[in-house]
C-alpha positions in Angstrom: 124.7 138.2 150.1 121.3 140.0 150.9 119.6 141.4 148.1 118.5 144.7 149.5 116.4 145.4 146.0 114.2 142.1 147.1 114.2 142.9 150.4 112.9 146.3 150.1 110.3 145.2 147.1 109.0 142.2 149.9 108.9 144.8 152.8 106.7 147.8 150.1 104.7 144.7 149.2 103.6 143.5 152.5 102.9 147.4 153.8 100.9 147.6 150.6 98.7 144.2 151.0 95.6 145.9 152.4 96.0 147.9 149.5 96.2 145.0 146.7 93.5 143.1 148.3 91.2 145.7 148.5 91.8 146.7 145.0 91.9 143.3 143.9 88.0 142.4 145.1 87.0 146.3 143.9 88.2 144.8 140.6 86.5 141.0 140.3 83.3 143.2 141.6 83.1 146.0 139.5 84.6 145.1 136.2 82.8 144.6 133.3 82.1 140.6 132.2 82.8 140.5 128.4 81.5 137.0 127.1 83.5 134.7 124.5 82.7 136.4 121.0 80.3 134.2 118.4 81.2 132.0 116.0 83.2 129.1 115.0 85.5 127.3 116.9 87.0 124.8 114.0 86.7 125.0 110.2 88.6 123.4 106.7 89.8 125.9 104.2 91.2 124.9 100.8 94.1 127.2 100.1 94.6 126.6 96.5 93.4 124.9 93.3 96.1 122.5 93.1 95.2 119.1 91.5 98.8 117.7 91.6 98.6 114.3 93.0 102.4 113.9 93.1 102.9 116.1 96.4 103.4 113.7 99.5 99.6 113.2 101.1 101.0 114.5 104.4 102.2 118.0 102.9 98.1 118.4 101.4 97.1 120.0 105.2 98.4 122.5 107.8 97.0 121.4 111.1 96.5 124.2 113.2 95.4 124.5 116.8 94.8 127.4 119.1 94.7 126.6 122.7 94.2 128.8 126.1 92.3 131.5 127.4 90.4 134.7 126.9 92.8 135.9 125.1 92.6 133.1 122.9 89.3 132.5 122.5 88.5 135.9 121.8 87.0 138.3 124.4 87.1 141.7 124.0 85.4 141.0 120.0 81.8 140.7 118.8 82.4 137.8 116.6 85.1 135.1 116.2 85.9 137.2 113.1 86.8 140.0 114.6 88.9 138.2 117.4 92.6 136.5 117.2 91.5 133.4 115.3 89.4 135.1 113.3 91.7 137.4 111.5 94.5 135.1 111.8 93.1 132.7 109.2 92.9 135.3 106.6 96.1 136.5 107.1 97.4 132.5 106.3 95.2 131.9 103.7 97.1 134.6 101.1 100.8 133.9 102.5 102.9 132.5 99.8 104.9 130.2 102.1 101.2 128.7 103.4 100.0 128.6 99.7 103.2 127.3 98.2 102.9 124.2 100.4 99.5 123.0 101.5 96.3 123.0 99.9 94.3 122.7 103.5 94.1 125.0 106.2 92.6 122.2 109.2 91.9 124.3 112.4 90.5 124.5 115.8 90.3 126.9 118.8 90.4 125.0 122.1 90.0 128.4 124.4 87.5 129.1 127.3 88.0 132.0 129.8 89.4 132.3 132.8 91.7 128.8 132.4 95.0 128.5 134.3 97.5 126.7 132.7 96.6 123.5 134.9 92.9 124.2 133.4 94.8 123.7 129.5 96.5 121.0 130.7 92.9 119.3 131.9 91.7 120.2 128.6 94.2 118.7 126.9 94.6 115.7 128.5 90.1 114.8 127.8 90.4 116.0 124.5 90.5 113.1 121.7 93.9 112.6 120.5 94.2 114.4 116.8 93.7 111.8 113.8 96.7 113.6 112.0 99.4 115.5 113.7 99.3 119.1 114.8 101.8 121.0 112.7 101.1 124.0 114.7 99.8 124.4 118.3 99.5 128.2 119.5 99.1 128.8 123.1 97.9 131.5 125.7 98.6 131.1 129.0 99.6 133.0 132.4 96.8 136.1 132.9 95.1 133.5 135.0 97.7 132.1 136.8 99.2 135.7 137.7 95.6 136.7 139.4 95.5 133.6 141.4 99.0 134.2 142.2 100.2 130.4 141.2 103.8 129.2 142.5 106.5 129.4 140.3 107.4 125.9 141.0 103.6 125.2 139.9 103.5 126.9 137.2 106.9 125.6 135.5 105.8 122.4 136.0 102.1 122.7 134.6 104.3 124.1 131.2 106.5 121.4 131.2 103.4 119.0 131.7 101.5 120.8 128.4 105.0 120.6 125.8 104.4 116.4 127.1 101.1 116.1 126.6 101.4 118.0 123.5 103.7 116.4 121.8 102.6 113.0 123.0 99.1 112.8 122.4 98.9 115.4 119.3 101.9 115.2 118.0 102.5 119.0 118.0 105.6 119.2 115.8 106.0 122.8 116.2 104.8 125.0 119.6 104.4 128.4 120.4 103.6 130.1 123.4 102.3 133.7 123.6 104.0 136.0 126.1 102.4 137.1 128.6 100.4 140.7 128.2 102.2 144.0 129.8 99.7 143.5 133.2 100.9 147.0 134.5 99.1 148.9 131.4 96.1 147.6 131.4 93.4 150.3 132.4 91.4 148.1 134.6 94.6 147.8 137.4 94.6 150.7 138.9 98.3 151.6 140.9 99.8 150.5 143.3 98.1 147.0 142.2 99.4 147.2 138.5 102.4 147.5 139.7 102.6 144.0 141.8 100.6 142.2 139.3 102.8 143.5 136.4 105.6 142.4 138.6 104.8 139.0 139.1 103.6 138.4 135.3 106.8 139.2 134.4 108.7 136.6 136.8 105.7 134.1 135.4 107.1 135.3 131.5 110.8 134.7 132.3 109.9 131.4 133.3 108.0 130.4 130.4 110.7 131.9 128.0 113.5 129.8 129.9 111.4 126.4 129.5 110.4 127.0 126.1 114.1 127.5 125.2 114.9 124.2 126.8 112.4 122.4 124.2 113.3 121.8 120.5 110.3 122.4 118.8 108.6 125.0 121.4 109.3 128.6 120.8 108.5 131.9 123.1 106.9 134.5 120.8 107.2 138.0 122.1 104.2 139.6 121.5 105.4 143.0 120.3 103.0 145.6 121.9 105.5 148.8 121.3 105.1 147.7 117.3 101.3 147.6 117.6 101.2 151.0 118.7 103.6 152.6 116.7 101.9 150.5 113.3 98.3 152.0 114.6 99.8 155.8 115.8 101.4 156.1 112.5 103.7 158.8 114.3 101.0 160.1 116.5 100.3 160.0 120.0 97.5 157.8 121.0 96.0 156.6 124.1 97.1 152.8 125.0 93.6 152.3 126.2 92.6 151.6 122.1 94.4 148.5 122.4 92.2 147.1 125.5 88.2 146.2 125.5 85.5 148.1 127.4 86.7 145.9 130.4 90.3 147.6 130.5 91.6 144.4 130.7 90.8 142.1 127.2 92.5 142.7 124.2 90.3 145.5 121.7 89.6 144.0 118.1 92.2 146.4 116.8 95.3 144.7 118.9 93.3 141.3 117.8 94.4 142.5 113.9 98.2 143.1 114.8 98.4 140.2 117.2 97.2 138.0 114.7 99.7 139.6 112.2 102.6 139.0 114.6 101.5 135.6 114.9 101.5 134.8 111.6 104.7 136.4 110.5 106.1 133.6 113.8 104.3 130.6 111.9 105.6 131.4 108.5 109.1 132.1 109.8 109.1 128.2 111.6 107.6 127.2 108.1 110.6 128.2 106.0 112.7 127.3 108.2 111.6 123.6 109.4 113.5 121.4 107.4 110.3 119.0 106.8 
């Protein structure tokens, strides 16, 4: 049977293509470039003062890595310390769970803008394999391949390809994988073209949730925008543009905080629950 929903959206979508394209190249020329935030990229942080020797050497570290794009690697902040990784490591640092169980915080930010997820793959295929396993690898991936309008078939493939390689070559006991961001808010699409990009993120997130549910050990985190703005109105109306950079399109430094928040609630929760 003939979807006539699909065949409708296909028939408004090709009427509309002048439109998309010229907004599209209005966009790439007249939106702000943010550059990746300062700051570093890796660090070692001891989490407590525990001298007990008896704890089993591999428990002594949390190996955490951060891989993907913008988002990841911070634009949209200042500093590093202002962006997702930033205030992320804090956040771990005075969590019982973390505290209770490692006396290391090992971690890395493998991020550079504007990477697809075939560009992560490439990344993580010439990166040296990790000397100890990665307890935790945290991934951002899809804006990209949304704006270049990547196959579906492609991009399943190219996240299948990432959960091999990293669990292969880094031993990534424990994945997760950012949703992607609500496209059709973000103040730098203007309509009728937030609409179509919005449209086809979401067939690109559906995707990713499905293989990730496939994968023991990889786990879809829903990024919960609706909380971040009802944690920073505090019953108030604001604007959903305080959540986005100058550019309309980047994460602000305040949804960096709750993301980061989010994020670390999902890592403590697989913690507690991972039966090593």
């Amino acid at each position: 049977m003939i979807n006539s929903n699909k065949v409708a959206t296909v028939a408004r979508d090709m009427l509309l293509a002048p439109v998309y394209l010229y907004q599209g190249r209005k966009i790439k020329r007249d939106t702000l470039r943010l550059p990746e935030p300062n700051g570093e990229r890796h660090g070692l942080v001891q989490l407590n003062k525990s001298t007990d020797t008896s704890t089993d050497e591999s428990k002594q570290t949390l190996n955490l890595m951060i891989v993907g794009d913008s988002a990841a690697a911070g634009v949209g902040s200042q500093t590093q310390q202002e962006a997702l990784v930033g205030r992320l490591i804090p956040v771990l640092e005075q969590h019982p769970t973390i505290n209770s169980t490692f006396s290391m915080l090992n971690w890395s930010l493998q991020a550079t803008t504007g990477h697809t997820s075939f560009d992560i793959l490439r990344r993580l295929y010439v990166l040296p394999a990790a000397t100890q396993p990665v307890d935790m690898m945290v991934l951002s991936v899809g804006v990209n391949d949304t704006t270049a309008n990547v196959s579906v078939n492609k991009w399943q493939q190219q996240i299948e390809d990432i959960i091999a390689i990293a669990q292969r070559k880094f031993g990534a006991q424990e994945l997760i994988f950012f949703s992607l961001p609500p496209m059709a808010e973000m103040p730098a699409i203007p309509a009728p073209l937030n609409n179509f990009v919005g449209a086809k993120a979401s067939i690109l997130d559906g995707i990713l949730q499905q293989v990730c549910d496939a994968h023991d050990g990889v786990n879809y985190m829903a990024t919960d925008f609706p909380r971040m703005i009802e944690e920073h109105s505090n019953g108030t109306p604001i604007d959903i543009a305080v959540m986005f950079a100058s550019d309309g399109f980047h994460p602000s430094s305040l949804m960096y905080g709750y993301w980061a928040q989010q994020l670390a609630e999902r890592i403590t929760q697989l913690l507690d629950t991972s039966p090593s």
